[in-house]
N, C-alpha and C positions, 0 to 999 in steps of 0.2 A: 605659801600661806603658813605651812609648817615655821619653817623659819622664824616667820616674823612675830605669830605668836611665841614661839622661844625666848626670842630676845625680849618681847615684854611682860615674857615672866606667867603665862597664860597656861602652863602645863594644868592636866584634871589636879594634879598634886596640890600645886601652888597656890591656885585661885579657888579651888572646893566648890565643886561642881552641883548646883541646885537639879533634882530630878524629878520635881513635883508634879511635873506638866507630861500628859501621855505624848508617844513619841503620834505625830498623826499624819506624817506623811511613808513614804519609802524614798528609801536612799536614793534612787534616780528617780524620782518625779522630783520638778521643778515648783518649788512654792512661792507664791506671790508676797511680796513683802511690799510697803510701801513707806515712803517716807515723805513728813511734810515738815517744812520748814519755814519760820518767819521770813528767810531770807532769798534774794530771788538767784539762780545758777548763773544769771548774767554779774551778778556782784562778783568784783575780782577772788573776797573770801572765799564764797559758797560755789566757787563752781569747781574750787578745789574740795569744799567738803563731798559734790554729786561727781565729779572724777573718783575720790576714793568709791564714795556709793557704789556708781558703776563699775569700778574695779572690783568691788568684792562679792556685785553677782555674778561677774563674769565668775571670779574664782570658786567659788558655793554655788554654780549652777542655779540660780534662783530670778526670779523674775524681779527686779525693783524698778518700783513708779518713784518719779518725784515731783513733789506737788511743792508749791509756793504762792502765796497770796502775789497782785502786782506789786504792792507796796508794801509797808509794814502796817497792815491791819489785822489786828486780833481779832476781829469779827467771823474775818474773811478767812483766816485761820484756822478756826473753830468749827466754821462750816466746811472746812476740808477735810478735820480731822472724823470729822461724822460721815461724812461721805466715804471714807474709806473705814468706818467700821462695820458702814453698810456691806460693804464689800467684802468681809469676813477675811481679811488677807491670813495669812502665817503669822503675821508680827508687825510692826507698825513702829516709826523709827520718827521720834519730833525731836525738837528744839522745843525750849519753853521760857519766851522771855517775858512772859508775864501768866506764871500760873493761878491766878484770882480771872480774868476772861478765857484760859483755857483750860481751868482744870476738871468743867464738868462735860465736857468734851473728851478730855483723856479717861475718863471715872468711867465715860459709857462704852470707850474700847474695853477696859479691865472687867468691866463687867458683864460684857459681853463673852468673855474670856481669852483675847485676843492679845497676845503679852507685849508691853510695850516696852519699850528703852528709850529715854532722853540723852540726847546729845547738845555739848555747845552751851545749853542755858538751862536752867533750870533745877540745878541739882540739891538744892535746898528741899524744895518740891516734891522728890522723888519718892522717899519711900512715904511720904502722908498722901498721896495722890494712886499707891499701889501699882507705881512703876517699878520694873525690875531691876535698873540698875541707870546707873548714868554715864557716861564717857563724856570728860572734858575737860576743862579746867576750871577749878572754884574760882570764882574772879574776883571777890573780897581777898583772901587771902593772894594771891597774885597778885591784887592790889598794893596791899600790904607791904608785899618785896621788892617791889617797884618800888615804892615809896623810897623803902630804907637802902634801894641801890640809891637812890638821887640823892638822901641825904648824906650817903657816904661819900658822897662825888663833892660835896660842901656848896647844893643848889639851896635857893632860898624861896622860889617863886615862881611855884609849877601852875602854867595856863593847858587844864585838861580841857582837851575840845569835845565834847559830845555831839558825834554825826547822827545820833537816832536816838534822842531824846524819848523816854519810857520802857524803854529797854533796859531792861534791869538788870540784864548784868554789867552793861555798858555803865549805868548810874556806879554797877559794886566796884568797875575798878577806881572810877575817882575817887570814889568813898575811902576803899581801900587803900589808894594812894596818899590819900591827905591822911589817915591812920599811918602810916607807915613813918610820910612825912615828919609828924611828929612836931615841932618847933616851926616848923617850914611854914608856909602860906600855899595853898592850893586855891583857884578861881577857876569854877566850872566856866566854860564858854561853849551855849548850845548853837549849834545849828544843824546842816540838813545834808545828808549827800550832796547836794551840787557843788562842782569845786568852786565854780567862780565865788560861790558865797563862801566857802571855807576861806580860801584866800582871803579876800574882804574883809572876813572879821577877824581874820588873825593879824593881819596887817594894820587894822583897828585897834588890837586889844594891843599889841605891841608899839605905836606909837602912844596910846595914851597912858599908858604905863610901864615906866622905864625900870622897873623893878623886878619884870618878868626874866629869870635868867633860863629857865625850860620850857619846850611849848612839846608838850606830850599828845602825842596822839592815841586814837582806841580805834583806829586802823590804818594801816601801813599805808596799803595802796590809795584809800580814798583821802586821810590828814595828814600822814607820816611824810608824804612826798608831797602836798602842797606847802606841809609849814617847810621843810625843806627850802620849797622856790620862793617862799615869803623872805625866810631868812636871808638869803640868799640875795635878792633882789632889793631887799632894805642894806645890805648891807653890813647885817650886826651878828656876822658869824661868831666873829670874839668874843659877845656876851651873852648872844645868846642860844642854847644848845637845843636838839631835839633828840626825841626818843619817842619810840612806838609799840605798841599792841600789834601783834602778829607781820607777817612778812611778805614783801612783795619783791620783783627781783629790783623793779626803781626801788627801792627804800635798801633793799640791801648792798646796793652798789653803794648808796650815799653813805652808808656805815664803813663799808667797805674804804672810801675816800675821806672817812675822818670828817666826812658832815653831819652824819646823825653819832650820837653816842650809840643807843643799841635797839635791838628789835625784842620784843618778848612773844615767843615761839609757842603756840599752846597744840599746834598739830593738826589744824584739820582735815588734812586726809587721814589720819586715824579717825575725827569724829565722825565720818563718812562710814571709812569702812570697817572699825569694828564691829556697830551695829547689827549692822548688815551680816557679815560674819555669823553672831553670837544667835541672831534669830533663824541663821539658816540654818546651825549646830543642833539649835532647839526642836526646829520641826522636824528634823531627820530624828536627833537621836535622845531629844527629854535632857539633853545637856546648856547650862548656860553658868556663867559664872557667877559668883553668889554674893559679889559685890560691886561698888563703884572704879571705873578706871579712870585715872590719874594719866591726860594728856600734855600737861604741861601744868607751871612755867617755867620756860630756860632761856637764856637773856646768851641771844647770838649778838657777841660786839665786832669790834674790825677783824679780828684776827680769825675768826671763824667764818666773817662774811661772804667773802669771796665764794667759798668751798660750797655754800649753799646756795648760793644765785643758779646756777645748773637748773638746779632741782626746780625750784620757783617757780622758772621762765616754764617748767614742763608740767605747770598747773600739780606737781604734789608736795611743796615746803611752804 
């Protein structure tokens, strides 16, 4: 754990260490933390985020729950996020992809005095909501540089497929991608986890407009490898290209083989286990770090793909 904090730059020096919160546990007792997430550990992303999770209590001795609604329901969300402030944990570790239904929810952990950190979503949010920090990646600006990789590639007509429509940071990378874009044409196309239906409308949206030369996914495993086999199966490799939000070891092989252009990497087993980490730090020692961490973007293309499939396949890239 030493290490790795190293290499991300996490020394007490570096990061300036907030010590406002009494220390309230001892160094070997085991504090409970808990984490609740929009997303469920069966999703290919998130069970890379609850592997990190798990990883970093094993590491900090610390207890972690992890909670997620069945579906993506903010309701159901909200009432989890109460239910474990019931529980007075150590610290309390969410995702926030739509803080107007959860932010009175996280307002009565903080006020409860219970220190939270957002991961994944939410980071706008953060410090108006009196969360202590956030790890992940801003996904407007991520957007952003997506964008401007595709127009530097000389794409014209990016089809962003939205798997989890109201999800808002999922809305900030289209957003951000058609910002980035710039001159370019961006066409959100919504739909739903199921792949049959991904397929379906991708293979819709591409025959009825031949203009499309990108079909960008906003995630690897569930869009990035369907549009893959759409393209693939239509036949119109030569025109038209894909690229994706975050990584899966299918979608990195396709990069790998010159089928997808590239993967954009934001880390979630960092968004897992930092957290987890920074709140076990706290209850021990009144130490956390006194700002936001920056999990990505970094844009894995062929020449790097390869070397990362490994990792993937063992649920932490």
């Amino acid at each position: 754990m030493k290490s790795l904090l190293k290499k991300l730059g996490f020394g007490l020096v570096a990061v300036g260490i907030a010590t406002s919160w009494s220390v309230g546990v001892k160094a070997e007792d085991q504090p409970t933390i808990i984490a609740v997430t929009h997303g469920q550990a069966s999703d290919p992303f998130w069970s890379i985020v609850k592997n990190g999770i798990t990883q970093a209590g094993k590491d900090s001795n610390v207890v972690v729950d992890y909670r997620a609604p069945e579906t993506f329901d903010m309701v159901a969300m909200a009432q989890l996020i109460e239910a474990a402030v019931n529980q007075n944990p150590a610290g309390i570790v969410i995702s926030n992809p739509d803080p107007d239904a959860l932010g009175p929810a996280i307002e009565k952990a903080v006020a409860a005095g219970i220190p939270v950190i957002s991961m994944n979503s939410g980071i706008a949010a953060a410090e108006k909501l009196g969360i202590r920090l956030h790890v992940g990646q801003d996904e407007h600006p991520a957007g952003i540089k997506v964008g401007e990789k595709l127009k530097s590639l000389g794409l014209k007509h990016v089809l962003c497929v939205n798997q989890e429509v109201g999800n808002a940071a999922l809305d900030q990378r289209c957003a951000g991608t058609a910002e980035g874009f710039a001159d370019g044409k961006v066409t959100v196309l919504p739909t739903t986890t199921d792949p049959s239906e991904i397929e379906a409308k991708i293979q819709a949206a591409l025959t009825s407009d031949s203009s499309i030369d990108l079909v960008l996914g906003l995630s690897a495993p569930l869009v990035g490898e369907r549009a893959v086999a759409v393209v693939e199966k239509m036949g119109v490799g030569d025109k038209v290209k894909v690229a994706s939000y975050d990584l899966s070891a299918g979608f990195l092989q396709a990069v790998a083989d010159g089928k997808a252009l590239f993967a954009v990497d934001q880390q979630p087993y960092l968004q897992g286990y930092l957290p987890v980490t920074f709140l076990a730090l706290n209850a021990r020692y009144g130490t956390i770090p006194a700002g936001n961490v920056a999990s990505g973007p970094s844009f894995v293309e062929k020449d790097a793909a390869a070397s990362v499939i490994e990792k993937s396949s063992q649920g932490i890239r």
